[in-house]
C-alpha positions as CSV (number, residue, x, y, z in Angstrom):
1,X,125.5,169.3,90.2
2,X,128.7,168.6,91.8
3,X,132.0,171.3,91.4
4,X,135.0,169.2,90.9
5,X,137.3,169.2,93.2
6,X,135.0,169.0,96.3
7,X,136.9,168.1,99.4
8,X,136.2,164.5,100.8
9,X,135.4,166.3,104.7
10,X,132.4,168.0,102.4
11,X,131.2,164.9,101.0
12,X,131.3,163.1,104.3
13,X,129.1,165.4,105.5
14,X,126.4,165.4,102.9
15,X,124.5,162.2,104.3
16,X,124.3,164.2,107.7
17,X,123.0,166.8,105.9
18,X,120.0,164.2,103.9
19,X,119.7,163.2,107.2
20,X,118.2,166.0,108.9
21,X,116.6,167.6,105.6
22,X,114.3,164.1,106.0
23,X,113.5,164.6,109.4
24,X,112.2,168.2,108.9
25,X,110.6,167.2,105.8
26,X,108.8,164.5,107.8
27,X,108.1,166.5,110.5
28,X,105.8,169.2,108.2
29,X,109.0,171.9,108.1
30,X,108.7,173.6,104.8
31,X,112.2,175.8,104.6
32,X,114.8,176.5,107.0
33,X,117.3,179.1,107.2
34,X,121.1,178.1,107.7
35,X,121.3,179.3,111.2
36,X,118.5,177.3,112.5
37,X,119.8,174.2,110.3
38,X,123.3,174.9,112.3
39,X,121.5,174.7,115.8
40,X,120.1,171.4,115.0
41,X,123.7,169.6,113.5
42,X,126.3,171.4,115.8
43,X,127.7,173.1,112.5
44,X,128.1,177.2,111.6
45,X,125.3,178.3,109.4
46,X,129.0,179.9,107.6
47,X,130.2,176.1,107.1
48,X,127.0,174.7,105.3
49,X,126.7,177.9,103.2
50,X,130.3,176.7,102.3
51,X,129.4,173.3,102.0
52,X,126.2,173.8,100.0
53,X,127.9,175.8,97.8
54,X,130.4,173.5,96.3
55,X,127.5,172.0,94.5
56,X,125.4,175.4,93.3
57,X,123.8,177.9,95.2
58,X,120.1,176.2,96.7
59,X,119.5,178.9,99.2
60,X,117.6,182.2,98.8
61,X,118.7,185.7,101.1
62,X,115.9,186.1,103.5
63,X,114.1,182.9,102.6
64,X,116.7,180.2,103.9
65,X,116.4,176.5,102.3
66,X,113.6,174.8,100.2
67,X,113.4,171.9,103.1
68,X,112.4,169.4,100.3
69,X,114.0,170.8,97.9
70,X,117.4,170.7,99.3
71,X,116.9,167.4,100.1
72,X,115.7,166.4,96.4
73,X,118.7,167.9,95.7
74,X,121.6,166.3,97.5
75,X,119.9,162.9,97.1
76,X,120.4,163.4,93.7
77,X,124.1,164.6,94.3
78,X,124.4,161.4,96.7
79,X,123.3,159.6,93.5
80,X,120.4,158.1,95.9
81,X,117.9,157.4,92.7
82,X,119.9,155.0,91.0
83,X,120.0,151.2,92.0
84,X,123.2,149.7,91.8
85,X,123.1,145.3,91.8
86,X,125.3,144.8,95.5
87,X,126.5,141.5,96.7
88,X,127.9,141.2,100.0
89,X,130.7,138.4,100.7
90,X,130.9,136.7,104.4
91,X,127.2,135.9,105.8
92,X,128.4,135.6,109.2
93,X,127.3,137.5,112.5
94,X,128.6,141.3,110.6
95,X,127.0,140.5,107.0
96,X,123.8,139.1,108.6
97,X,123.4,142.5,111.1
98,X,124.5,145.2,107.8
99,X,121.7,142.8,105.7
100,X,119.2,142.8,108.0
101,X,120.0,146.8,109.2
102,X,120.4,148.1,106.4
103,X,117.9,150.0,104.1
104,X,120.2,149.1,100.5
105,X,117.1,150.5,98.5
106,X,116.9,153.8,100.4
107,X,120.9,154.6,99.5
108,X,121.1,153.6,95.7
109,X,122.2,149.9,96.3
110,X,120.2,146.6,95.4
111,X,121.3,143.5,97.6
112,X,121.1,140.5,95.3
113,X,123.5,137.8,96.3
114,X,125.5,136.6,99.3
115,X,128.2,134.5,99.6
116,X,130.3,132.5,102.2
117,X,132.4,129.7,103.1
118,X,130.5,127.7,105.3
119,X,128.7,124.7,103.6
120,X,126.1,125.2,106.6
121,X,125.1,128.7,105.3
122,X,124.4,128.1,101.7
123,X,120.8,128.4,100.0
124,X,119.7,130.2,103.4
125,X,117.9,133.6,102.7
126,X,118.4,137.0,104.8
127,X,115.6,139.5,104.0
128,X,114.9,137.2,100.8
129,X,118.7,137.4,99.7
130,X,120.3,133.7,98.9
131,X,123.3,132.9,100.8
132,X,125.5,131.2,97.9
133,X,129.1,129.1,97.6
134,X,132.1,132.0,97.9
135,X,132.8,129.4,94.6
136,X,130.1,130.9,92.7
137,X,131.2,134.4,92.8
138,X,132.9,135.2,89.5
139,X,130.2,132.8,87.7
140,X,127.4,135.5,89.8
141,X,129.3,138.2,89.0
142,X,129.5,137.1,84.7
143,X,126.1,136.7,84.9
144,X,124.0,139.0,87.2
145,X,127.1,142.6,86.5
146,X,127.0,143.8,90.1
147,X,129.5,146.7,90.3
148,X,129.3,147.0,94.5
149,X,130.6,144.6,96.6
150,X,130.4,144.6,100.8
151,X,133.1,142.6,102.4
152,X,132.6,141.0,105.6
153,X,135.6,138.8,105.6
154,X,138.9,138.3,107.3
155,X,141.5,140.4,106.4
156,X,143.6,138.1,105.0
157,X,141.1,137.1,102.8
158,X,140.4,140.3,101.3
159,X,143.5,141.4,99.0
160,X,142.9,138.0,96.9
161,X,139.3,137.8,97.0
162,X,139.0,141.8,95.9
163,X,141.3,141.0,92.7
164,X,138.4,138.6,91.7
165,X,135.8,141.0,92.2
166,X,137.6,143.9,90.7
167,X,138.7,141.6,87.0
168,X,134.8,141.3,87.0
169,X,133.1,144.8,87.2
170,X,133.1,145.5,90.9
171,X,133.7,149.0,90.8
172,X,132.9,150.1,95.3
173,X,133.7,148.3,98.1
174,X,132.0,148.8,101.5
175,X,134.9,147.0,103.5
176,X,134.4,145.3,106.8
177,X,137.6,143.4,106.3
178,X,140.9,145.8,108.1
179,X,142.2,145.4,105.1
180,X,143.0,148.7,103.2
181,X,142.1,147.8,99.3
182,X,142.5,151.8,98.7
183,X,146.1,150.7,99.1
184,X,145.9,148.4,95.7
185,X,143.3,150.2,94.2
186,X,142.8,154.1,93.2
187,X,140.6,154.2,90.7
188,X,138.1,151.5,92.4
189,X,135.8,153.5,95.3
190,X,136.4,152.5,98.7
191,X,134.9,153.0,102.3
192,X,137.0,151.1,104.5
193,X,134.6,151.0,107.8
194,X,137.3,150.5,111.0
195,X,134.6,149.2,113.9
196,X,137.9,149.6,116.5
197,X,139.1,152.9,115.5
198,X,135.8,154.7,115.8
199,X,135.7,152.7,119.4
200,X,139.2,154.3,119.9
201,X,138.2,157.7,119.3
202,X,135.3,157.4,121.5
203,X,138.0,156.2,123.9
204,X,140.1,159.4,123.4
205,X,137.6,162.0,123.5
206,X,136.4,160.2,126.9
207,X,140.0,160.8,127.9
208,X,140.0,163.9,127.2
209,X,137.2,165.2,129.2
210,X,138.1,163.2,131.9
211,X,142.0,164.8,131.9
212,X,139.5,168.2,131.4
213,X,137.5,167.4,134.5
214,X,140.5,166.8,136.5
215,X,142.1,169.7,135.8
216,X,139.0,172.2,136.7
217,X,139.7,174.4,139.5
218,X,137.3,172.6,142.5
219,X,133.8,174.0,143.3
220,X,133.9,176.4,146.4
């Protein structure tokens, strides 16, 4: 299990590591050592020794890692095997694409209510979810306990709509909206998911190799 104190740069890299451990699983590989595991994620086998480690020791000298077992293993320190009741707020263009490309079941989460605004939208189903009144929420929420919440709302809609969810048991968000809610809340989980900054770091990095490329001596 889990060390406390594990740095948040470690846990981020955990579903990379379930990741790969899947494919090779899938693809008949029965243990790996941490070099070859380093080869195939662009890490040092010295970083996911370190890694690894801040949750127990899963390797063996000269035998490398279990393939399944590892990855038994950090599902369970994901906390992959427990289903936890989801509802996801804004059924628009971004909640109908995470809905309908997103495997909920295989990461721990349970879909099993929608809401939104639009009078148009409402008793629709995605992937057999029912689209319901944003009105209905905190009646959903007293009666069906769902403790994750996904917002695909405006911003400006999120600091009052989270208060809601939070006074009823919402205890994660996975939050479309710009709006920081790590800001109002520190002991509710948050994943704020920034669409434009990961766009902008693509658009450095391309900068950078193209201020790289430019300043390489010229072929003879």
């Amino acid at each position: 299990m889990a060390k406390g104190n594990v740095s948040l740069s470690v846990i981020r890299r955990l579903p990379r590591y379930h990741r790969f451990l899947r494919e090779l699983a899938e693809g008949g590989v029965v243990r790996i050592s941490s070099g070859d595991l380093s080869k195939r994620m662009g890490l040092t086998a010295s970083q996911i020794r370190q890694d690894l480690n801040c949750f127990g020791g899963f390797g063996q000298q000269g035998y490398g890692y279990n393939v399944k077992a590892l990855y038994e293993e950090i599902s369970k320190i994901l906390g992959l095997g427990i289903s936890r009741k989801t509802i996801l707020i804004g059924a628009g263009n971004l909640g109908r694409a995470v809905t309908q490309h997103m495997d909920f079941s295989a990461r721990g989460f349970e879909l099993i209510g929608m809401f939104d605004v639009n009078p148009e939208l409402i008793g629709e189903k995605i992937g057999g979810v029912e689209i319901y009144d944003s009105s209905y929420i905190a009646e959903f929420c007293e009666k069906h306990h769902p403790t994750i919440a996904i917002l695909c709302i405006p911003k400006e809609a999120a600091k009052e709509l989270a208060k809601v969810l939070v006074s009823h048991g919402i205890k994660g968000f996975w939050n479309f909206s710009h709006y920081d809610l790590a800001i109002d809340y520190d002991d509710i989980a948050v994943e704020n998911v920034h669409l434009g900054d990961s766009l902008s770091i693509l658009c450095y990095r391309v900068h950078e190799l193209e201020n790289s490329d430019e300043g390489a001596p010229a072929e003879k």
